[in-house]
N, C-alpha and C positions, 0 to 999 in steps of 0.2 A: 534311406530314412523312411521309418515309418507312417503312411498318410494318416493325418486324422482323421475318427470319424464326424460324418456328418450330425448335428447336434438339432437337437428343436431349435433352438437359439437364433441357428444358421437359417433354418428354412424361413423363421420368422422375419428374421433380416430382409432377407430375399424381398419376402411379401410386404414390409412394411407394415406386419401387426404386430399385437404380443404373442409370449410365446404362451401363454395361456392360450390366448386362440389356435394356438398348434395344433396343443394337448388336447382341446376340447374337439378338434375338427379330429386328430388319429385315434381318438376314442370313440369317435361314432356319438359324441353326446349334442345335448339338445342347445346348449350355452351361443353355441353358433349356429349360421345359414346353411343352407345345402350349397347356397356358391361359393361361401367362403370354404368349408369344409372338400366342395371340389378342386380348388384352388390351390388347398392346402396338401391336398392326396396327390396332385399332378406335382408340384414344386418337390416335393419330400423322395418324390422316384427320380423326378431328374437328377435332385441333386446326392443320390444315391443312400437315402436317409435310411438309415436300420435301427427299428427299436431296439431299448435295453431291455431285454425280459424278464429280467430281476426288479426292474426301475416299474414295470409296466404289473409286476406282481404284486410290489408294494404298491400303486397306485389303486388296483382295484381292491385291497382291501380296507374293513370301515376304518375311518382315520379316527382318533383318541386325540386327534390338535383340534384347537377354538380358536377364534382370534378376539380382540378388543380393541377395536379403531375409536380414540377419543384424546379430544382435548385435555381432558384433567389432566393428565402427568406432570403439568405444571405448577398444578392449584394446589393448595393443603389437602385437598379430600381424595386426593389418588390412592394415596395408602389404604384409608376404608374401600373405594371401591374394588381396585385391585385383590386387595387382603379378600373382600368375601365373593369376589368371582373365583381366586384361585382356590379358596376353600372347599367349595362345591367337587371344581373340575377335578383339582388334588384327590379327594376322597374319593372320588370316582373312576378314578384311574385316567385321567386326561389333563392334558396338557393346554397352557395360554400363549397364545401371541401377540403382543402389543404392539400396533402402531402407532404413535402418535401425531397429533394432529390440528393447524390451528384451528380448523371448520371440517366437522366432523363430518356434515352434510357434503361436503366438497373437500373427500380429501386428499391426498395427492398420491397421484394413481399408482407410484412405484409401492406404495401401501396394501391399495388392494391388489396389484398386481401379486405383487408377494406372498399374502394369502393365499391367492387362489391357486397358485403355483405350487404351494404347501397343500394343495386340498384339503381346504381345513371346512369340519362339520359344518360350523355356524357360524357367525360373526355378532359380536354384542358391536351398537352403537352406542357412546355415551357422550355426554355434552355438560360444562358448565352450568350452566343455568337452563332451566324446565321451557322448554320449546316446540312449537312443529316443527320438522325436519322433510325435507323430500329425502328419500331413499336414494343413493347412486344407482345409476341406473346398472351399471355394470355389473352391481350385487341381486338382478333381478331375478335369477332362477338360484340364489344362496339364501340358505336360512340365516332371516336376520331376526335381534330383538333389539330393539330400542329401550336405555337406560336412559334416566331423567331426560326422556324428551319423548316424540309419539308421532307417528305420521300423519303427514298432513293430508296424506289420501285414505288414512285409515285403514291401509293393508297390511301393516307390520303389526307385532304385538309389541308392547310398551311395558316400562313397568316404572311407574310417576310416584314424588310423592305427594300426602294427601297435604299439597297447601292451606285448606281450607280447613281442616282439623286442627292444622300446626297455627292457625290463624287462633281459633277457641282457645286450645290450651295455654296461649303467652296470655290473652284476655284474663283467663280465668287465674293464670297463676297472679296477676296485679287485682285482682278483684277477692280468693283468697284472704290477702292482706288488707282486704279493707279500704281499697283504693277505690273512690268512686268519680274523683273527677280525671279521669284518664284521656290519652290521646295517643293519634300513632302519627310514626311517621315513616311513610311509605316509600316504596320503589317507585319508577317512572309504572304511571298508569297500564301501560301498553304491555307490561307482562305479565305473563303465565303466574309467575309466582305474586305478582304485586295483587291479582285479581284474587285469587284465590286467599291470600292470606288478611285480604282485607274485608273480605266474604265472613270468615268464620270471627275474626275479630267481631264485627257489625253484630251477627249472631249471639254470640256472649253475651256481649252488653246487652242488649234487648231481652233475652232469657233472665238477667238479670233485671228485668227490670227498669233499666236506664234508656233514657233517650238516646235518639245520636247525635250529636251536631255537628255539622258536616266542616267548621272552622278547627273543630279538633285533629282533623286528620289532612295532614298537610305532605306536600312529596317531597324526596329527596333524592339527590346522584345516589349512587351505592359505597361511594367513597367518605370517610372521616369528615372530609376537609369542605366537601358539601352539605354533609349535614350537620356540621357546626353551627354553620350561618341558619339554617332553618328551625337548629334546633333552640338555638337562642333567641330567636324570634316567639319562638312559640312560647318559649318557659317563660319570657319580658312578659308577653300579649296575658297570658292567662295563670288563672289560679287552676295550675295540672299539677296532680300528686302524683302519676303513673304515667309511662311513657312504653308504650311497645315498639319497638324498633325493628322494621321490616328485612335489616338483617346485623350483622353484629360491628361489622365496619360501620355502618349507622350509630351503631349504642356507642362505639368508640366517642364518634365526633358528639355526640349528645353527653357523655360524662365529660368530656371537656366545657363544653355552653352551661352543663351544671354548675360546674366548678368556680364557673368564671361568674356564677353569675349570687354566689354563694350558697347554693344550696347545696344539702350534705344528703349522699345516694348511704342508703336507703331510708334512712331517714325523713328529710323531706321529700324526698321524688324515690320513688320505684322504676327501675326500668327492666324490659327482659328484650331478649333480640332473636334471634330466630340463624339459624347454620349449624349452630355451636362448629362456629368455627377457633378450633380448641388453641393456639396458637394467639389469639383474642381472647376470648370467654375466658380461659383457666389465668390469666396472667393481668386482668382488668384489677384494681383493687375498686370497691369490692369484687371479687369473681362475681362473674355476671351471667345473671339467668337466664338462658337461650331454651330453645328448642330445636332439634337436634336435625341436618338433614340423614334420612337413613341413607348413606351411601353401600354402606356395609353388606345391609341388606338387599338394597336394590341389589349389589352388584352378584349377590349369594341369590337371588332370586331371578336374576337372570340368566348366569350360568343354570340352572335347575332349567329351568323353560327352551332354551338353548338344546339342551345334552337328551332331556327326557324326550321333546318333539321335532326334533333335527330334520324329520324327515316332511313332515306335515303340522307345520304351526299353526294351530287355529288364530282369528283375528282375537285380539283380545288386548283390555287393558287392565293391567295388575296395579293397583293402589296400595303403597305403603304407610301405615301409618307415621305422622314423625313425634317422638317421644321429646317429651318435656323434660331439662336440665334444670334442677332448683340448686341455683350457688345458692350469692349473698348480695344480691344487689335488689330484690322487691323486700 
C-alpha cells in the first residue's frame, strides 16, 4: 500500500494551530513568530512533510480572489451589496468569497480561516447597520475595508453612508410639499445612523426657517409593532402633517396609527422613511417615500479600494451619498 503524503493539515494537527499558520511559518512570511515558524520547520521534517511545487507555484502568485465576511446575506440588502462588490471584482477580472456571519467583528474563525487559506487579496467587512467595529485580530497583516461600518481604532479604511445628508433629504422632501408642522420619529439615540439622520433632519428645518421642538421628535424600536404605539401617540398629542420615519419598518407601523386613527397618507399626513427597503417601500399603498441606503454602491466602492490598494491602503473614510426615493406617500 502506498503511504500517504504528509499534508499541512497533518503538521498543523501535530502542533495544535491552523494550518494557515503552517503555510505562513513554510513561506517565510511575517503572519507568524520566529517560534512559532521554528516549531513549524522542525514538526514538518520530522514528520517528513514535502511541499507540493505546483501548490507552492500557484501560491506565490498575485491571487484575483477577495473575500466578503458579513452579516447581510440574511437581510433584504445582500443582493445590492453583493451585486456591486461582484461588479467591480467581475469586471476586473477577480473573483468573491463570501462568508457569512452573525457578528461580522467576531466571526467565526472556520471563515477567516478559509480565506486565508485561499490567500485571498483583501477582505471587505460589511455589517447591517453603520457601526464601530474592532478589526479581528487575525486579519491584522490582511487588507481590510470596512463597509457600512469603520474602525473604532481608526486603522482600516471605511466606506459609510452620508446619514446626515439622508437625514436633509427625507426633511426636505416633506417640506417640498408644503409640510411645515413635521416630526420624526427616530431610532434608539445610541446609534450611528439614529445620530446622524437626526442631525441633518434638525438642519433642514432651520434652513428652512422653522424652529425645532424637541416634543416632535420622539424614539422608536426599529420594528412596526413599536412604532405603532409611538406613532399614534404622537399623531393623538399633535396637529403633525409630515412625519420622517427613521427607517421604513418605522413608516410601516406609523401608516397603520394613521389609519387607525383616520387620517388619509398623503393627504392629511405625509410621511417618508429612510433604507428604501424595497420589499416595504414599493408594496406600502401609498408607495412610500424613502431614501435609499447605497448598498450598491458601497459595496462597488469598496471592491474598487479593495483591488486598486491591496497592497498599501491608506487610512481613510469614504462617504456615500444616500439618494432620495419620491413614491406616493408625501
Amino acid at each position: 500500500m502506498t503511504k500517504r503524503s504528509v499534508t499541512m493539515s497533518d503538521v498543523a494537527r501535530q502542533l495544535g494551530i491552523s494550518r494557515s499558520a503552517v503555510s505562513f511559518a513554510l513561506n517565510n512570511e511575517a503572519q507568524v513568530s520566529r517560534e512559532t515558524r521554528e516549531r513549524v520547520i522542525a514538526k514538518a521534517a520530522e514528520l517528513g512533510y514535502r511541499p507540493n511545487a505546483g501548490a507552492r507555484a500557484l501560491a506565490g502568485q498575485k491571487t484575483d480572489l477577495f473575500g466578503l465576511v458579513t452579516d447581510i446575506v440574511s437581510t433584504p440588502f445582500a443582493g445590492d451589496l453583493i451585486a456591486g462588490a461582484q461588479e467591480w471584482f467581475w469586471g476586473h477580472g477577480k473573483s468573491l468569497l463570501i462568508a457569512g456571519t452573525a457578528t461580522p467583528e467576531r466571526p467565526d474563525a472556520r471563515s477567516i480561516e478559509m480565506m486565508l487559506e485561499h490567500r485571498v487579496g483583501g477582505i471587505m467587512i460589511a455589517t447591517t447597520w453603520n457601526r464601530a467595529i474592532d478589526v479581528p485580530a487575525a486579519l491584522e497583516n490582511v487588507p481590510v475595508v470596512l463597509v457600512h461600518c469603520f474602525d473604532a481604532l481608526g486603522e482600516r479604511p471605511s466606506i459609510i453612508p452620508d446619514e446626515e445628508q439622508g437625514g436633509r433629504e427625507a426633511a426636505q422632501m416633506l417640506l417640498a410639499r408644503g409640510r411645515r408642522r413635521i416630526a420624526m420619529i427616530n431610532l434608539p439615540e445610541d446609534l450611528v445612523a439614529a445620530q446622524g439622520r437626526r442631525l441633518g433632519f434638525e438642519k433642514a428645518l432651520v434652513a428652512a426657517g422653522m424652529a425645532i421642538d424637541p416634543a416632535s421628535i420622539v424614539t422608536s424600536g426599529p420594528e412596526p409593532d413599536s412604532a405603532y404605539d409611538v406613532a399614534r401617540a404622537l399623531l393623538a398629542a399633535g396637529d403633525i402633517d409630515g412625519v420622517f420615519c427613521a427607517n421604513d419598518r418605522i413608516a410601516m407601523g406609523t401608516y397603520d396609527a394613521a389609519r387607525d386613527l383616520g387620517l388619509r397618507i398623503p393627504e392629511d399626513l405625509s410621511i417618508v422613511g429612510f433604507d428604501n427597503q424595497e420589499t416595504i417601500a414599493k408594496y406600502l399603498r401609498p408607495a412610500l417615500s424613502t431614501v435609499a441606503l447605497p448598498f450598491r454602491e458601497m459595496g462597488r466602492r469598496g471592491a474598487e479600494l479593495l483591488t486598486r490598494a491591496s497592497e498599501d491602503i491608506d487610512r481613510k473614510k469614504i462617504v456615500i451619498s444616500c439618494p432620495p426615493i419620491a413614491r406616493n406617500s408625501v
